[in-house]
Predicted model as a PDB file, atoms N, CA, C, CB and O in Angstrom, pLDDT in the B-factor column:
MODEL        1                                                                  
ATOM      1  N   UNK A   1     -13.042 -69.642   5.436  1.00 80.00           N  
ATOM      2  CA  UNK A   1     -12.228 -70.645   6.087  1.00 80.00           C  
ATOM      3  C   UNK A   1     -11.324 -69.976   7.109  1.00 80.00           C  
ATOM      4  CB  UNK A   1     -11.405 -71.435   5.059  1.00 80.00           C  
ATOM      5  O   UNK A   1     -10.770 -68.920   6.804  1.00 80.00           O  
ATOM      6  N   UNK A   2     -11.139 -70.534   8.321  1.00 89.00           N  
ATOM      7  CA  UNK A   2     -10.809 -70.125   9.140  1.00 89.00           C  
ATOM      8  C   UNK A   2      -9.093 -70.747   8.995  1.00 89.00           C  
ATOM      9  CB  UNK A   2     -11.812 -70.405  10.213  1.00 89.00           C  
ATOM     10  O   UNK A   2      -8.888 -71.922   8.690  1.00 89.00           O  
ATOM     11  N   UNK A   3      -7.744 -69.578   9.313  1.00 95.00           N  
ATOM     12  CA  UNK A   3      -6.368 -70.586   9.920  1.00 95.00           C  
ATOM     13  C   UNK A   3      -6.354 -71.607  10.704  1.00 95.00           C  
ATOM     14  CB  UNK A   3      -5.496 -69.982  10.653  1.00 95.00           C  
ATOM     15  O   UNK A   3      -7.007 -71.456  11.736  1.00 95.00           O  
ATOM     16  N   UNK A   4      -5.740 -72.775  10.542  1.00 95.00           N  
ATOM     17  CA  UNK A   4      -5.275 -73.711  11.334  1.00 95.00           C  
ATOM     18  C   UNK A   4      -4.862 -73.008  12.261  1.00 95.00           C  
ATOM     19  CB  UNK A   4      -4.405 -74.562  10.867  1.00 95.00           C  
ATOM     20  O   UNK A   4      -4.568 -71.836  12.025  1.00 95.00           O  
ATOM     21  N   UNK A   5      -4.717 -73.602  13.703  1.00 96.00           N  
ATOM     22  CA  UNK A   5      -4.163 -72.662  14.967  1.00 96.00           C  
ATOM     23  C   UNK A   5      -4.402 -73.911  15.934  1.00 96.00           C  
ATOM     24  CB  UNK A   5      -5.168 -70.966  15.435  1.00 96.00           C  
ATOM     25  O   UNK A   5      -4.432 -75.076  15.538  1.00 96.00           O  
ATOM     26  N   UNK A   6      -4.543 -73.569  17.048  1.00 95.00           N  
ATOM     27  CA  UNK A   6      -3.714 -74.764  18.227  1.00 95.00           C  
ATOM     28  C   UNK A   6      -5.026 -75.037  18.831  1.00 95.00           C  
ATOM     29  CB  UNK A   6      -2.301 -74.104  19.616  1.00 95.00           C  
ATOM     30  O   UNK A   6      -5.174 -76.033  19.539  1.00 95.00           O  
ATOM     31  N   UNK A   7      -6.347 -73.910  18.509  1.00 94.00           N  
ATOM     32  CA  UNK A   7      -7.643 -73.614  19.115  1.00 94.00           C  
ATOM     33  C   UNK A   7      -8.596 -73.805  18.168  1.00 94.00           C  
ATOM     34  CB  UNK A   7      -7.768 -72.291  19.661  1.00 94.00           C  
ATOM     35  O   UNK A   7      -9.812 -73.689  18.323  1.00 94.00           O  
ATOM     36  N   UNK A   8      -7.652 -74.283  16.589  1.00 94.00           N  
ATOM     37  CA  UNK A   8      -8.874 -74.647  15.465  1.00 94.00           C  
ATOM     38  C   UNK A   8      -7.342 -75.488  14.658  1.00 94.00           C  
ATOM     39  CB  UNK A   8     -10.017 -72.819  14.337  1.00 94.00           C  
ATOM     40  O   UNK A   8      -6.414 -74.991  14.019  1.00 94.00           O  
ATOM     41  N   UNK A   9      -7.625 -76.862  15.037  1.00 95.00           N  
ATOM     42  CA  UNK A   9      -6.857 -77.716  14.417  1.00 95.00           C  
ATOM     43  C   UNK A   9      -7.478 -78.661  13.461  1.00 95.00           C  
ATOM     44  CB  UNK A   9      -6.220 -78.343  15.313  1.00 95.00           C  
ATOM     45  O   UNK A   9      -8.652 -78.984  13.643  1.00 95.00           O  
ATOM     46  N   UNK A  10      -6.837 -79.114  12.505  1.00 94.00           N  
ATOM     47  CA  UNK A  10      -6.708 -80.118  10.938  1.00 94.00           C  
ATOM     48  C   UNK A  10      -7.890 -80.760  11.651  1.00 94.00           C  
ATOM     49  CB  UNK A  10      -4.992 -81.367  10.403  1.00 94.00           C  
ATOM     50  O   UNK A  10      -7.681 -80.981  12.844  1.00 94.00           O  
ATOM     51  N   UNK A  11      -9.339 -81.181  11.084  1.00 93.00           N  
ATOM     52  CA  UNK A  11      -9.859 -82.166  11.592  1.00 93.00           C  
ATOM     53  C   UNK A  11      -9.393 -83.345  10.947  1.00 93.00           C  
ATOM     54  CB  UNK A  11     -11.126 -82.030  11.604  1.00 93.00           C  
ATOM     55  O   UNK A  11      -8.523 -83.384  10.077  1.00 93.00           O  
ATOM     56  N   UNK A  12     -10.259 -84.662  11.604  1.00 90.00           N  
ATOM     57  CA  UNK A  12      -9.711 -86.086  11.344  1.00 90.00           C  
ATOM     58  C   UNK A  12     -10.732 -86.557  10.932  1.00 90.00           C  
ATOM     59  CB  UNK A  12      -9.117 -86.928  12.417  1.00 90.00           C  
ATOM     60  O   UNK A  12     -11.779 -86.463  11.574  1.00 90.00           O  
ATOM     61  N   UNK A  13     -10.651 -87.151   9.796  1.00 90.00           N  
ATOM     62  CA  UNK A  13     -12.365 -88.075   9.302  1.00 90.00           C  
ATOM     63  C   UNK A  13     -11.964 -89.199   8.834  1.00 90.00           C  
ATOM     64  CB  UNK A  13     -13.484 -87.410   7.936  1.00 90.00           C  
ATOM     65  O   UNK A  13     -11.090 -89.218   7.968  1.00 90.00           O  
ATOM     66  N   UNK A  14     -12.490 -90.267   9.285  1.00 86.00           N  
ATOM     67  CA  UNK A  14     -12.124 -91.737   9.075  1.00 86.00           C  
ATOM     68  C   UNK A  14     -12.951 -92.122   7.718  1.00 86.00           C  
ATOM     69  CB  UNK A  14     -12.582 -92.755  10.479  1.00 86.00           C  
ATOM     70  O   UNK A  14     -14.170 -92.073   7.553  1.00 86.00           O  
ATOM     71  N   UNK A  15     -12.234 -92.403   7.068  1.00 83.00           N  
ATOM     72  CA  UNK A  15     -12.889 -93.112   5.487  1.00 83.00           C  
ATOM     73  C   UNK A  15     -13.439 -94.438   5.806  1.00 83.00           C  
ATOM     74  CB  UNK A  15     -11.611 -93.427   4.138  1.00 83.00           C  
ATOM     75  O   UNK A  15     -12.785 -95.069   6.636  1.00 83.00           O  
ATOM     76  N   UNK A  16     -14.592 -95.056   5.291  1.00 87.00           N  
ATOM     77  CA  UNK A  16     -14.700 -96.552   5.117  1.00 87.00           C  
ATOM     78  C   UNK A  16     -14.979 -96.465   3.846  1.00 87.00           C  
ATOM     79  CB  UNK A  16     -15.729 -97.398   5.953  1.00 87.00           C  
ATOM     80  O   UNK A  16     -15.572 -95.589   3.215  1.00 87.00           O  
ATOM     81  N   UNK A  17     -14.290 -97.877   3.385  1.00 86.00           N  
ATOM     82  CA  UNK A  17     -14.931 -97.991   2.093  1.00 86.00           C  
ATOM     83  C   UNK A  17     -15.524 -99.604   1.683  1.00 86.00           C  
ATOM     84  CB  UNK A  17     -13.788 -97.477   1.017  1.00 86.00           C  
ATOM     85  O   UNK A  17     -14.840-100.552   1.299  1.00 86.00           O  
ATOM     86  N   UNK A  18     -16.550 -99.574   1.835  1.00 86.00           N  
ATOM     87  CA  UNK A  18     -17.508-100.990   1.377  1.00 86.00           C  
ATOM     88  C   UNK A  18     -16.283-102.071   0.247  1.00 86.00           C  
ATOM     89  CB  UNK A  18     -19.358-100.251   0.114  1.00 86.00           C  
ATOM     90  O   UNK A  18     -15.802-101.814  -0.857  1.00 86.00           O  
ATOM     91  N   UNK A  19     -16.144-103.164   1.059  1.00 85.00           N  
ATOM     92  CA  UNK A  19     -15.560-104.316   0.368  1.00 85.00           C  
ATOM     93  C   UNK A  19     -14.041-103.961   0.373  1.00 85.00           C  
ATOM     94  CB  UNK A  19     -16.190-104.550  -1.169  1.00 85.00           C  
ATOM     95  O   UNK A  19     -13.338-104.490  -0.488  1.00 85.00           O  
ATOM     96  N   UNK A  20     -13.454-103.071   1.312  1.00 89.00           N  
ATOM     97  CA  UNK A  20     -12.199-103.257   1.401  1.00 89.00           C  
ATOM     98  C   UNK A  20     -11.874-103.348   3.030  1.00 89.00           C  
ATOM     99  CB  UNK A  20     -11.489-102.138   0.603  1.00 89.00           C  
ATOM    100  O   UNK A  20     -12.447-102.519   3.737  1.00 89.00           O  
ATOM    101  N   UNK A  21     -11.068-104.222   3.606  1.00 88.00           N  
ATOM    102  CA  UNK A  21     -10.383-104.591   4.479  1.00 88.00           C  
ATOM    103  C   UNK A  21      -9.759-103.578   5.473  1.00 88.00           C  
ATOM    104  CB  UNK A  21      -9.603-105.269   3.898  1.00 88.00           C  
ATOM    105  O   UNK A  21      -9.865-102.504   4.881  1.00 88.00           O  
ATOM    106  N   UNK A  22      -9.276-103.390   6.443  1.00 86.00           N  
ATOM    107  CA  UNK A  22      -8.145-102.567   6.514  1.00 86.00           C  
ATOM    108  C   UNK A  22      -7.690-103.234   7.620  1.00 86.00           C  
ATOM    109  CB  UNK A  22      -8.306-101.028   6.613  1.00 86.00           C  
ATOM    110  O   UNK A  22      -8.432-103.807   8.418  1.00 86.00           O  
ATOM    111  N   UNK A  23      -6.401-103.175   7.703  1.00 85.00           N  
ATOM    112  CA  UNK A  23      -5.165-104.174   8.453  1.00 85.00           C  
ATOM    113  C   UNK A  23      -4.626-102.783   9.320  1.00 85.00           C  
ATOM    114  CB  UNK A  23      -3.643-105.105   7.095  1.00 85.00           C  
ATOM    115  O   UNK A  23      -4.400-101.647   8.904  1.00 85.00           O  
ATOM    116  N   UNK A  24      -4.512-103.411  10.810  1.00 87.00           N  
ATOM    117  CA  UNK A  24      -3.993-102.543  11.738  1.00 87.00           C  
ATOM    118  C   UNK A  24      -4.696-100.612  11.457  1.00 87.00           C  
ATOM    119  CB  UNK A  24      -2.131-102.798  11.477  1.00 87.00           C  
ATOM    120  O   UNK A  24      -4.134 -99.560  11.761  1.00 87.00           O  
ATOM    121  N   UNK A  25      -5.982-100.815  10.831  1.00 83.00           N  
ATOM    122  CA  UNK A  25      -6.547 -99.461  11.090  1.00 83.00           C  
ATOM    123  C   UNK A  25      -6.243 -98.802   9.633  1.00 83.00           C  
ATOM    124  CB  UNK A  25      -5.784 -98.614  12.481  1.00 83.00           C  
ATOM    125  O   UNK A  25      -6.660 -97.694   9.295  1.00 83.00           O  
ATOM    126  N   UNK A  26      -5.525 -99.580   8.902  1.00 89.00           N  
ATOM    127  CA  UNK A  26      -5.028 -98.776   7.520  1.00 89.00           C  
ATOM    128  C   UNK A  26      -5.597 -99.612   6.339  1.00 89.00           C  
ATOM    129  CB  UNK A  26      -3.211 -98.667   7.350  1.00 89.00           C  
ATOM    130  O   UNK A  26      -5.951-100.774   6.543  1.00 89.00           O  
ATOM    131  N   UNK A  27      -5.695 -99.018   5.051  1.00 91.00           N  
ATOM    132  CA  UNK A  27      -5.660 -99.967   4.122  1.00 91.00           C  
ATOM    133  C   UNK A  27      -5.038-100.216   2.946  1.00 91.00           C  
ATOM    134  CB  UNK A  27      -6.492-100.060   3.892  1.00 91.00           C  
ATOM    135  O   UNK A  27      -4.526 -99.249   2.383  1.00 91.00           O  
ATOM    136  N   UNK A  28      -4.944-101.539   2.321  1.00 92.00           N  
ATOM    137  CA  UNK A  28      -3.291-101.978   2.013  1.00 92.00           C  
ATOM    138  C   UNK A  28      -3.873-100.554   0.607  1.00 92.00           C  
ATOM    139  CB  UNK A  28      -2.652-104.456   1.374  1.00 92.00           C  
ATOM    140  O   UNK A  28      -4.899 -99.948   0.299  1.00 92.00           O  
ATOM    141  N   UNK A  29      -2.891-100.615   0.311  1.00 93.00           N  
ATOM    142  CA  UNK A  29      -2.375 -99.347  -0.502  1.00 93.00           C  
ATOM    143  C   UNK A  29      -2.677 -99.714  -2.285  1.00 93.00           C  
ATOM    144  CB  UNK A  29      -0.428 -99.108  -0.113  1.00 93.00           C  
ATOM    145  O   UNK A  29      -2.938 -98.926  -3.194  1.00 93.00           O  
ATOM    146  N   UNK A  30      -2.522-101.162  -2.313  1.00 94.00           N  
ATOM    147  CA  UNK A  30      -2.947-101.531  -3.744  1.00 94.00           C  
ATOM    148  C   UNK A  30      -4.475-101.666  -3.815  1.00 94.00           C  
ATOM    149  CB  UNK A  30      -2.266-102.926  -4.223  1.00 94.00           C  
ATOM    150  O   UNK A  30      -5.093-101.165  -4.755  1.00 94.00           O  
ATOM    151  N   UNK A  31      -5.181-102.438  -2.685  1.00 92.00           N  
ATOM    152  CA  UNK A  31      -6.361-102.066  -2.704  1.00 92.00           C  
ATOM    153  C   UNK A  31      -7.177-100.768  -2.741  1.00 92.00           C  
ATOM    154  CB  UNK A  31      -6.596-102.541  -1.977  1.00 92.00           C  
ATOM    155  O   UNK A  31      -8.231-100.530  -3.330  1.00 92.00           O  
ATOM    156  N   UNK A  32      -6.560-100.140  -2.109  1.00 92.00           N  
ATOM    157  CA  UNK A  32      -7.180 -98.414  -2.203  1.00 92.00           C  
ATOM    158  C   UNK A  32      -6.694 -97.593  -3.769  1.00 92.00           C  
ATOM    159  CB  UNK A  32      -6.265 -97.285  -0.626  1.00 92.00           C  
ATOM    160  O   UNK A  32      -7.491 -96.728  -4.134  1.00 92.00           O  
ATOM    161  N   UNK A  33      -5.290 -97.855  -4.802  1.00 95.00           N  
ATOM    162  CA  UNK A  33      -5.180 -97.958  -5.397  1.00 95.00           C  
ATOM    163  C   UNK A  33      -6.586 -98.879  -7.153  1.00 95.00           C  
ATOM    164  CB  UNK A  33      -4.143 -98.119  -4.642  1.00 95.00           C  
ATOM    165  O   UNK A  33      -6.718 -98.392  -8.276  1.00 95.00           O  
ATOM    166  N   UNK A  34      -7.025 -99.703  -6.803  1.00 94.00           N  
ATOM    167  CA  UNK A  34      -7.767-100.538  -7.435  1.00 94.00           C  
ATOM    168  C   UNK A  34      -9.080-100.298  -7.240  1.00 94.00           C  
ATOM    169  CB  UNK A  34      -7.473-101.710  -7.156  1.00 94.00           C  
ATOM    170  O   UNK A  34      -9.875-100.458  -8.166  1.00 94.00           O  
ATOM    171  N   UNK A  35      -9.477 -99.883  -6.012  1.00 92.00           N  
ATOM    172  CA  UNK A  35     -11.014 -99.278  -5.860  1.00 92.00           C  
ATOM    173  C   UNK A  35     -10.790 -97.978  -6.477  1.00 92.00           C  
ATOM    174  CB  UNK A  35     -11.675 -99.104  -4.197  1.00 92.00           C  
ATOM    175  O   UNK A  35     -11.921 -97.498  -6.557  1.00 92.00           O  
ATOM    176  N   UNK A  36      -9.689 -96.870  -7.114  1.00 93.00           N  
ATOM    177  CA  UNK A  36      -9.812 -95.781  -7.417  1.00 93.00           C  
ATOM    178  C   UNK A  36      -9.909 -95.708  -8.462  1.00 93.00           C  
ATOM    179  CB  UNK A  36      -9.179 -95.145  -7.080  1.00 93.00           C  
ATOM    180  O   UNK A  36     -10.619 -94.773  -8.833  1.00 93.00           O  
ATOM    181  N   UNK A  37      -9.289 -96.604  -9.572  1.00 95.00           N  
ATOM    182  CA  UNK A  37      -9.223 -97.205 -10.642  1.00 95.00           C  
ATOM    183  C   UNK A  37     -10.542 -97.641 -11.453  1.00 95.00           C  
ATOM    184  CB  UNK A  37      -8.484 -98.165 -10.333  1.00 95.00           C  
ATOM    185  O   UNK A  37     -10.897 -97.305 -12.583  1.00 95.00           O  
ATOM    186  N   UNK A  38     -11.240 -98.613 -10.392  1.00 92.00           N  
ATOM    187  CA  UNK A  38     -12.908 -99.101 -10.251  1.00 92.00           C  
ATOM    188  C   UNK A  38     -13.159 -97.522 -10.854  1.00 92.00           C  
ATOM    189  CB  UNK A  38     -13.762 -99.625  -8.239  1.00 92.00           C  
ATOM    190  O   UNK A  38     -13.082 -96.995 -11.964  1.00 92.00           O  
ATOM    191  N   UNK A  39     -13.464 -97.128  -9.627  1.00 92.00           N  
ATOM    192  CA  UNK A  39     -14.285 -95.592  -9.569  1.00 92.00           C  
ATOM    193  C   UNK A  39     -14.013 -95.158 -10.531  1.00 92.00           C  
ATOM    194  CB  UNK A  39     -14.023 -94.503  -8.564  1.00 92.00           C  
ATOM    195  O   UNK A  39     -15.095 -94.670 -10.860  1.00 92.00           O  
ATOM    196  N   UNK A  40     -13.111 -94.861 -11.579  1.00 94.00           N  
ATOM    197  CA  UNK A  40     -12.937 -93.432 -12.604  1.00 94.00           C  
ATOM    198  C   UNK A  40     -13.101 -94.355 -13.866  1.00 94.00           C  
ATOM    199  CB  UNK A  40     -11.147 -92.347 -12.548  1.00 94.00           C  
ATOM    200  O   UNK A  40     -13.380 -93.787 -14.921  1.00 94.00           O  
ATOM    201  N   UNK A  41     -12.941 -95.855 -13.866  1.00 94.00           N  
ATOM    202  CA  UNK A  41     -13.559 -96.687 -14.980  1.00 94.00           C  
ATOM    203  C   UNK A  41     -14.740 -96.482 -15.081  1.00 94.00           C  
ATOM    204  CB  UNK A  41     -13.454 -98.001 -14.912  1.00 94.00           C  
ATOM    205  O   UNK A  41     -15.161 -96.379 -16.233  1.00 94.00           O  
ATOM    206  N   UNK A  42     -15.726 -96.344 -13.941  1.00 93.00           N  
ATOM    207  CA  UNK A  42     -17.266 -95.881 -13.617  1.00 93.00           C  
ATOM    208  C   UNK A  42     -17.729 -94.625 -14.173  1.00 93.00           C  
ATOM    209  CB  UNK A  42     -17.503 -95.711 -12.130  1.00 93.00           C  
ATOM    210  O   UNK A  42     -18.768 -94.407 -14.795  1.00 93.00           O  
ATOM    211  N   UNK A  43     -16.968 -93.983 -13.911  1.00 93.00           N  
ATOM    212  CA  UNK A  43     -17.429 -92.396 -14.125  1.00 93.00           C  
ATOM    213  C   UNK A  43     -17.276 -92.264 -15.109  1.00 93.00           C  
ATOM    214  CB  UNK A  43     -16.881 -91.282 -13.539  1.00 93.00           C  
ATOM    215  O   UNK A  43     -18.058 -91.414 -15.533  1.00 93.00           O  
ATOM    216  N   UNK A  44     -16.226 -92.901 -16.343  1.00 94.00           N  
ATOM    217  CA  UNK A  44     -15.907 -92.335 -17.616  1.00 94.00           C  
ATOM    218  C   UNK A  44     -17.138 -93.408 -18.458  1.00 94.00           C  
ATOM    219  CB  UNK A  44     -13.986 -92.502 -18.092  1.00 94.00           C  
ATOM    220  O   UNK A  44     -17.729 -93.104 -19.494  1.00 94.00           O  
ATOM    221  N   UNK A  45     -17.299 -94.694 -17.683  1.00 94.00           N  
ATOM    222  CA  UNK A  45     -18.510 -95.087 -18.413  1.00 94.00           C  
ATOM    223  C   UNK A  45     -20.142 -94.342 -18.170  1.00 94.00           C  
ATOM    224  CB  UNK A  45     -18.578 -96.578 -18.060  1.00 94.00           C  
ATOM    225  O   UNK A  45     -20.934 -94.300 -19.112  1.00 94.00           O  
ATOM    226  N   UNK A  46     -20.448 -93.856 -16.976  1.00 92.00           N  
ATOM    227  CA  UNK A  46     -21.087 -93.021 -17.048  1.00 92.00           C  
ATOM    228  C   UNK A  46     -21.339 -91.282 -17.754  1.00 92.00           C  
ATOM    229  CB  UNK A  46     -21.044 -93.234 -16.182  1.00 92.00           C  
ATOM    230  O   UNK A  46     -22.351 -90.591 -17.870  1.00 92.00           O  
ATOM    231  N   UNK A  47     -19.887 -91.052 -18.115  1.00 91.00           N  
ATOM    232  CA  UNK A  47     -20.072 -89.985 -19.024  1.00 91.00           C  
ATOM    233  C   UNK A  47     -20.339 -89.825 -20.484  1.00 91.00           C  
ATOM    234  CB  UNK A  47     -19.210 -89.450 -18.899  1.00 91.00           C  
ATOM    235  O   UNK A  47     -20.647 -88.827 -21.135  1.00 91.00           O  
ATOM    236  N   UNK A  48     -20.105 -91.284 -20.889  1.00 91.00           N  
ATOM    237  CA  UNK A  48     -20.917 -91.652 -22.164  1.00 91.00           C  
ATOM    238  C   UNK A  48     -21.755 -92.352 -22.046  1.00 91.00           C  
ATOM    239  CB  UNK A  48     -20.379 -92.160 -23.104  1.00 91.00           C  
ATOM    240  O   UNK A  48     -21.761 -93.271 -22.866  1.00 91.00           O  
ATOM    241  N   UNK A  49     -22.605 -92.335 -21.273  1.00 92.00           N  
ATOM    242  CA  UNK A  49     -23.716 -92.526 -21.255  1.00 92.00           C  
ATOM    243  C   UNK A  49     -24.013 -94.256 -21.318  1.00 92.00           C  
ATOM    244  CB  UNK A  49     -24.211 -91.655 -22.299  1.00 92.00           C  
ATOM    245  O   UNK A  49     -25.028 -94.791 -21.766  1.00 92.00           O  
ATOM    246  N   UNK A  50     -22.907 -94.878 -20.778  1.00 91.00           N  
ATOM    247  CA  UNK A  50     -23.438 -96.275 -20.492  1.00 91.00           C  
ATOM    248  C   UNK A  50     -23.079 -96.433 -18.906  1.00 91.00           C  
ATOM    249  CB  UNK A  50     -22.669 -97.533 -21.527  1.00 91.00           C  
ATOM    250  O   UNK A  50     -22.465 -95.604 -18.235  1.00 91.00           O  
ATOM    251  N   UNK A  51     -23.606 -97.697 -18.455  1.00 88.00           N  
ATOM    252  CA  UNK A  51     -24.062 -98.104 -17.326  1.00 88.00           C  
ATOM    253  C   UNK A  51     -22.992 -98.749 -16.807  1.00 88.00           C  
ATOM    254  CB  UNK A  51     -25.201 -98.829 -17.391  1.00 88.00           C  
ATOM    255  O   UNK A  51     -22.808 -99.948 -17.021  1.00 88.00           O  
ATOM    256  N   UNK A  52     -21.922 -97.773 -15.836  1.00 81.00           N  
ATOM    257  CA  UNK A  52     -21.087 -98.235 -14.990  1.00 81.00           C  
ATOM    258  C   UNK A  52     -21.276 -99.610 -14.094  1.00 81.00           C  
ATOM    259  CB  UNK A  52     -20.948 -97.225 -14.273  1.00 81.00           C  
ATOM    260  O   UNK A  52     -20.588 -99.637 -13.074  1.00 81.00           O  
ATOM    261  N   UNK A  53     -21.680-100.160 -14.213  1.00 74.00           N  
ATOM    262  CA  UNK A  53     -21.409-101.552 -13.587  1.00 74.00           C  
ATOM    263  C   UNK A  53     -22.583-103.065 -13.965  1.00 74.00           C  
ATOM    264  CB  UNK A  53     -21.480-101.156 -11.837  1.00 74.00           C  
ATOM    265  O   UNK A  53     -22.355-104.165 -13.460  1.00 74.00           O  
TER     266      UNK A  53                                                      
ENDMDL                                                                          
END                                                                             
């Protein structure tokens, strides 16, 4: 990995995320909150071996 510097700066990557909104370019904060929630309810049902959704 290379230093941050003025000639190798932070890149920028725009998230989308399927079935959420985003208002003025952002998204509301409880929704992104509640899809994360979704997600790790998923994963912990997939780690015992039943069928996340």
């Amino acid at each position: 990995m290379a230093p941050l510097s003025p000639d190798n700066p932070p890149a920028i990557i725009e998230l989308s995320l399927k079935g959420l909104t985003k208002a003025d370019g952002y998204y509301r904060w409880k929704d992104l909150e509640n899809r994360i929630q979704e997600t790790l309810a998923a994963f912990a049902k997939t780690a015992k071996g039943e069928k996340p959704f």
